[in-house]
C-alpha positions in Angstrom: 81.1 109.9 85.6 77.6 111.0 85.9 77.1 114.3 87.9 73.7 116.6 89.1 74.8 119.0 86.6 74.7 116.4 83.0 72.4 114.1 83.7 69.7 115.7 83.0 70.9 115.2 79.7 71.2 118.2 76.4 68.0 119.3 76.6 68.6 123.3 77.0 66.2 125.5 79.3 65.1 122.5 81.6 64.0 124.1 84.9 62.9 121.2 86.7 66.0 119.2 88.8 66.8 116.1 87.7 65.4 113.9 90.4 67.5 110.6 89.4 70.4 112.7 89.2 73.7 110.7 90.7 76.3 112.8 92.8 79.7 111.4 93.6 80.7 111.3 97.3 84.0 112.1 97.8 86.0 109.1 99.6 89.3 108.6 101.5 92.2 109.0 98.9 95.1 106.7 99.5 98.7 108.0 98.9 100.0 106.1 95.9 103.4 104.0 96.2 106.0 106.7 96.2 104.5 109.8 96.5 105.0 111.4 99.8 103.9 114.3 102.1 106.5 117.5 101.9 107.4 118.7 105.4 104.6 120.1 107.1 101.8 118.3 105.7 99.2 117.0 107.2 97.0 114.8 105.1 93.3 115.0 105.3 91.7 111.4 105.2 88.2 109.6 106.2 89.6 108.4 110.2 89.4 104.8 110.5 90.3 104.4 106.8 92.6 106.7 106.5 94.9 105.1 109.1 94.1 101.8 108.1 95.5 103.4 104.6 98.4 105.1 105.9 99.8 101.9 107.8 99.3 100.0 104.6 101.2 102.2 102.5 104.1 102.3 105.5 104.2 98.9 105.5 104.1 97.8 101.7 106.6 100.6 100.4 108.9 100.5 103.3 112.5 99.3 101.6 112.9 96.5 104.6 112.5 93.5 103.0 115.3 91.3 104.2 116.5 91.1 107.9 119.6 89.3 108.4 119.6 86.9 110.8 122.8 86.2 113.5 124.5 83.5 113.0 124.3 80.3 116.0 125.5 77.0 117.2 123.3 74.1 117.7 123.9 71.1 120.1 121.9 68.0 119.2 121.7 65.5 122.2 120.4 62.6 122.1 120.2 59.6 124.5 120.7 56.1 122.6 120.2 53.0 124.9 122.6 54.2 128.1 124.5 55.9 125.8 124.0 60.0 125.1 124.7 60.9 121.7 125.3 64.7 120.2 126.0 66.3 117.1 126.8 70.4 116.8 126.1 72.5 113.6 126.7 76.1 112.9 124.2 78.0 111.3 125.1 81.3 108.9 123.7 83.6 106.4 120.6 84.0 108.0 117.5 85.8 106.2 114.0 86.7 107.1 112.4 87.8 103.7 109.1 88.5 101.9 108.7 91.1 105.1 107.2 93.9 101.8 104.3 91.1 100.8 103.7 88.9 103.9 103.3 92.3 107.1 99.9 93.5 106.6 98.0 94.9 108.5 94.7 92.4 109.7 91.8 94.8 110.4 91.0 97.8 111.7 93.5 100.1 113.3 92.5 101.4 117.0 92.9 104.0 119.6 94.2 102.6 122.5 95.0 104.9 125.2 95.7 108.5 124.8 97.7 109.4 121.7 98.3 106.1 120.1 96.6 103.6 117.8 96.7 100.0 117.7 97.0 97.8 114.2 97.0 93.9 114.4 99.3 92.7 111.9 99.1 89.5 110.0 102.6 87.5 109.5 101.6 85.1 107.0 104.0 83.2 105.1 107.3 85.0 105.9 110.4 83.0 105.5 113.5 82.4 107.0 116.7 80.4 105.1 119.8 79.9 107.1 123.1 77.6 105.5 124.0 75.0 108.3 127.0 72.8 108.8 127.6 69.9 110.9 131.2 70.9 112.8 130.9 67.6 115.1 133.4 65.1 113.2 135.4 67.1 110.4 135.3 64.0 108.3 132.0 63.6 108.1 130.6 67.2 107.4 127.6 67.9 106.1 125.4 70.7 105.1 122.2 71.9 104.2 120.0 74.7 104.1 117.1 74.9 106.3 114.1 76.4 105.4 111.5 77.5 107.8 107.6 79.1 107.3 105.7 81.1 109.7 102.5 79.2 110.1 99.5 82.2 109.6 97.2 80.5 112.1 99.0 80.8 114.8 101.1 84.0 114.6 100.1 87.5 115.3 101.3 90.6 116.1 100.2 94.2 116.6 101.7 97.8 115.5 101.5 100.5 117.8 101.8 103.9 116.4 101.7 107.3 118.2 99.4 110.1 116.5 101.4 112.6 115.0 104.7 110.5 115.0 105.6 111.8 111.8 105.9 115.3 112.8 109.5 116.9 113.3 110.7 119.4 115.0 113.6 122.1 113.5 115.6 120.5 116.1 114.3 116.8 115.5 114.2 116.1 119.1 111.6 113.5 118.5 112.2 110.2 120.2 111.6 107.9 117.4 112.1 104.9 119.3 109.3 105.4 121.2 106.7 106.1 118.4 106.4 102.7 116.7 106.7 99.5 118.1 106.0 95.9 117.0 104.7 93.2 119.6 104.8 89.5 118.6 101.8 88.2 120.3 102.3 84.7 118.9 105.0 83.1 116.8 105.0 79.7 115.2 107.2 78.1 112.2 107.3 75.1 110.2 111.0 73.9 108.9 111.2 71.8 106.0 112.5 68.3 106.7 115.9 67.3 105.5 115.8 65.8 101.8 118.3 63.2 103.6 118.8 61.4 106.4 121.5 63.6 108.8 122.4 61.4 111.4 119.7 59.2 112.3 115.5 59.5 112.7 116.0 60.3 116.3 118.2 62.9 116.2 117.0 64.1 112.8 113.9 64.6 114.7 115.8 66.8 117.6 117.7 68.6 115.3 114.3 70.0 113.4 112.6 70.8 116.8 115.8 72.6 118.1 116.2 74.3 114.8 112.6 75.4 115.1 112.6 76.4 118.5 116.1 78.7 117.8 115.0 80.5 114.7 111.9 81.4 116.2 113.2 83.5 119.1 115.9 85.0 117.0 112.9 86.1 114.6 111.2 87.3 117.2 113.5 89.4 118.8 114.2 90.8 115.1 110.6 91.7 114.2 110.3 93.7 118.1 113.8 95.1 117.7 115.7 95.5 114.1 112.4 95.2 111.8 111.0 98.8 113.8 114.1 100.2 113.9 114.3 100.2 110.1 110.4 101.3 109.7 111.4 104.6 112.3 114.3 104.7 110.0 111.8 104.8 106.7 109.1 107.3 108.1 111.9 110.0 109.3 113.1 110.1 105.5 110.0 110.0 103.8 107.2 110.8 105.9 107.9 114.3 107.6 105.1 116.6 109.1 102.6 113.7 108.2 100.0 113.2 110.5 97.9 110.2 111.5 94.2 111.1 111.1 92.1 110.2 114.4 90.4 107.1 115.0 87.3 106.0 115.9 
């Protein structure tokens, strides 16, 4: 690294300053994966990209990165003609993963209102697997596992965070849950068609959609409910006395 100090190269006695000289500017360190402010701390960081760091670093070296899913029933109806077909299936073993890679934060983090910030949150690509059976004639069960993608385009969320949410008391009377919060502006997924024919291109058809439409409430309801749960969870262990630097 060149400094004001060598650059002027080994000639000894020079009195004149080096004009051309180049002096580093100090920027906004980031806190590497795993290392962690003691109790008491409070980290001194560049404001806008400082928080935008902190959040980051939450959010990529938080340990949440499978949520399981409940299990649910599923009624297929169909009319046929006069006649009104229906097949049920029970879902199980439901999992929301790649939450570590695909929660990231998408810009700039915010002050909105008096003590708290604002991050929009990008949910691209997480996944959700859940093992379904059809239950409606025990001699002719089948299963499958469906598959479904959040589509990036059209689902968005946003991170609220108080300032200073990291910072205990002797008696921990903070109330975590009302320091972080997640809220899914938009939610939209893509399940996988069957490999096979289920029952027949109709209801096939109304078994994807109602599929869709299910999983995407339950994940919903997960990413407002358990997913910040775990993250309040994460901070109190790991983050104590750390501070969120102001915003802009």
């Amino acid at each position: 690294m060149i400094t004001a100090e060598n650059a002027a190269g080994s000639s000894e006695g020079a009195s004149q300053p080096n004009v051309g000289a180049v002096v580093p500017i100090p920027t906004s360190p980031m806190i590497p994966a795993g290392q962690r402010a003691s109790s008491g701390t409070e980290v001194s960081w560049g404001r806008r990209s400082g928080t935008n760091y902190l959040i980051e670093d939450l959010l990529e070296n938080s340990p949440v990165d499978i949520l399981q899913m409940p299990n649910f029933l599923l009624d297929v109806d169909i009319k046929v003609n006069n006649f009104l077909e229906y097949c049920s299936w029970t879902f199980s073993q439901g999992t929301a993963y790649r939450l570590r890679s695909r929660l990231q934060i998408d810009g700039d983090c915010t002050s909105v209102g008096a003590g708290k910030i604002e991050c929009p949150v990008k949910l691209e690509g997480l996944m959700v697997s859940y093992e379904s059976v059809k239950i409606a004639e025990k001699s002719q069960r089948r299963g499958l596992i469906a598959r479904l993608c959040l589509n990036e385009e059209t689902s968005t969320a946003d991170l609220f965070v108080s300032k200073g949410y990291a910072t205990l008391t002797v008696h921990r009377e903070h109330n975590w849950t009302r320091k972080l919060a997640l809220k899914v502006n938009a939610l939209e997924m893509t399940m996988r068609p069957p490999t096979e024919t289920l029952v027949n291109a109709d209801m096939d058809k109304a078994f994807v959609q109602e599929t869709t439409r299910k999983c995407e409430r339950n994940l919903r309801r997960m990413l407002e409910t358990e997913y910040p749960a775990l993250l309040r969870e994460h901070i109190e262990r790991n983050y104590h006395g750390l501070h969120l630097p102001e915003t802009q």
